[in-house]
N, C-alpha and C positions, 0 to 999 in steps of 0.2 A: 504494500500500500504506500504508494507516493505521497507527500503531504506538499501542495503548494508553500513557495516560498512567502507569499505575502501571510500564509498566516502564521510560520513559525515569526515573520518580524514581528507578526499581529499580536503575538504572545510575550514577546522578546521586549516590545514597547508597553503592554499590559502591565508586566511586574517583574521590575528588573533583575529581583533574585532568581526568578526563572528563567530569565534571558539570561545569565550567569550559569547554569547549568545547561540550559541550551549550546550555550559556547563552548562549553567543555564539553559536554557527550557526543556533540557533533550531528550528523546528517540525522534523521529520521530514518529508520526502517523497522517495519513492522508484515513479519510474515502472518497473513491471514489465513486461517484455517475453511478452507471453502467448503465443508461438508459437514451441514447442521450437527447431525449425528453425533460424526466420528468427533466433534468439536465438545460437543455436552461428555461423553464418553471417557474423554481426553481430561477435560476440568474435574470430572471426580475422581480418576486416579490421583489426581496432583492437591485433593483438597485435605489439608491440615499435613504435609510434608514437605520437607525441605524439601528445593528444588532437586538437585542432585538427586536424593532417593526415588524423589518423584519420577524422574528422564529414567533411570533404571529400570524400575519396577513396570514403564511406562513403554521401555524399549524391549522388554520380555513379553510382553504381553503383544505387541506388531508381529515380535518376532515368531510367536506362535502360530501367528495366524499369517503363515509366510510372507513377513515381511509388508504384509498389506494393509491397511485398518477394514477388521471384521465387520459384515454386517448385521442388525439384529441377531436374525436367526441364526449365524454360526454361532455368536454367543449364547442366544439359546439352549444350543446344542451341546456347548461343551460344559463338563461335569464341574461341578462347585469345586472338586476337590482339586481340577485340574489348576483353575485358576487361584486356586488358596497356596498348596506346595508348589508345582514348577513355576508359578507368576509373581506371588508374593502380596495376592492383594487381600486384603482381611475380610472377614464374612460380612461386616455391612456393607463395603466397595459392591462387594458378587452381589449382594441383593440390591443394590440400586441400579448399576448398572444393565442386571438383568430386569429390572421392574421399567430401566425404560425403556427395553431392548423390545418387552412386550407392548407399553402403550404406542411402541413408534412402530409395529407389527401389526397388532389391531384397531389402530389408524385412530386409538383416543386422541394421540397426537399427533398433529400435521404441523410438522415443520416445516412445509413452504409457506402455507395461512399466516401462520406463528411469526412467519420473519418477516411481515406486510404490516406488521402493526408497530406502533409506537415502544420504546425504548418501555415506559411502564406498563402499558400493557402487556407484553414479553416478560417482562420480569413475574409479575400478577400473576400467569399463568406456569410459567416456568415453577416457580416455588413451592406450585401446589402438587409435583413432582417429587416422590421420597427422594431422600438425598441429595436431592438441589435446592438450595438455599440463596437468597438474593446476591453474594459475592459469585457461586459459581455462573448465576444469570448474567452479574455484571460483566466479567472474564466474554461469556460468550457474546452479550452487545459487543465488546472489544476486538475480542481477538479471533470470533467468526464472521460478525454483520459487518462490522469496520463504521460503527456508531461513533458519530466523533464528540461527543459532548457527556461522556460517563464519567463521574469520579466516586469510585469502588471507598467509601470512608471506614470500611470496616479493614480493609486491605492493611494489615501491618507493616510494609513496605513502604508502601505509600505513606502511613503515618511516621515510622522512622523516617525517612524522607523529608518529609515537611520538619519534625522537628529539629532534624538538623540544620536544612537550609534557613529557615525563621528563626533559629536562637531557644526554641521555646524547651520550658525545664521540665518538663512532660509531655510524654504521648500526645497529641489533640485528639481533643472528642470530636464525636462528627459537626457540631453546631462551631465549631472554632476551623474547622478543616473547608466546610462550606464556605464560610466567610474569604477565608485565606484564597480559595479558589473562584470567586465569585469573578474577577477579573480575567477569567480564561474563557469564561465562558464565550459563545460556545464549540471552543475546542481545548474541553476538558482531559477527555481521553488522551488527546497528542501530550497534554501537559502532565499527565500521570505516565505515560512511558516515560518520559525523560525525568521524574522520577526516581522510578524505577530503576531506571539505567543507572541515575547520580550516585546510589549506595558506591557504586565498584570504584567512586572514585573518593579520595579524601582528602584534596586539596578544595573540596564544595561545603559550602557552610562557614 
């Protein structure tokens, strides 16, 4: 996903500590995830793990299914126990991923409909999904729709983040995180990858 250059200035002039990180993390790129599914599928392996274990457990689980990302029904198909010892994902991962393996099978949920509505509406819906909870909803406006105005405040990342770059001597709560990001909008999303990105660096802040 390209990001025009008038609006990283557009953010850069917004707030200058974010154009401060902007400068340092450099270009924009953000690989999007094109296939609803395999996208939702994706965000619960990786939800409450470091990333590292996540990519692992996450690169075992392709590689099962050669190399490809599985559709519902092959997950279906394969046995709890396969994906609990050779994959490594715990018994509630197998039962969400398998519960939405079925409503995305017996077509409770349509993910083309799904992805025609508004950023809260998808979340609304999204939620009402075992094991998707409004951060994995947020992730998928992000990193499957390419929704540019999301900011994930429950995202710890994101909160260490801000409290680094703002000075601030605690975490922020979401009403302090909204405020701080009110000037991005709305290209919230681009303003939280770089973010994101800013941890790896620590000459920011």
């Amino acid at each position: 996903m390209s990001v025009d250059d008038v609006i990283i200035k557009y953010l850069s002039q917004s707030d200058p500590r974010l154009g401060e990180v902007i400068r340092t993390v450099g270009e924009y790129s953000i690989k999007l995830r094109k296939d609803p599914f395999q996208s939702l599928v994706e965000s619960i392996i990786y939800q409450q793990l470091a990333g590292s274990a996540a990519s692992i457990i996450y690169g075992r689980f392709i590689k099962y299914y050669n190399n490809s990302p599985p559709f519902p029904e092959q997950i279906l198909s394969t046995p709890d126990a396969v994906l609990k010892s050779s994959i490594g994902l715990s018994n509630k991962k197998i039962e969400y991923i398998k519960d939405l393996s079925t409503i995305i099978t017996d077509r409770t949920l349509d993910l083309v409909k799904l992805c025609e509505k508004t950023d809260e509406e998808i979340i609304a819906q999204l939620i009402q999904v075992k094991g998707i909870g409004r951060w994995t909803a947020e992730m998928f406006l992000i990193f499957c729709l390419g929704r540019p105005d999301v900011l994930p405040v429950g995202d710890l990342g994101v909160r260490k983040a801000m409290q680094k770059i703002y000075y601030l001597e605690e975490l922020p709560v979401p009403p302090t995180m909204l405020a701080i990001a009110q000037p991005w909008k709305p290209y919230r999303s681009i303003a939280t990858w770089y973010l994101w990105k800013s941890l790896k660096f620590n000459t920011i802040g």
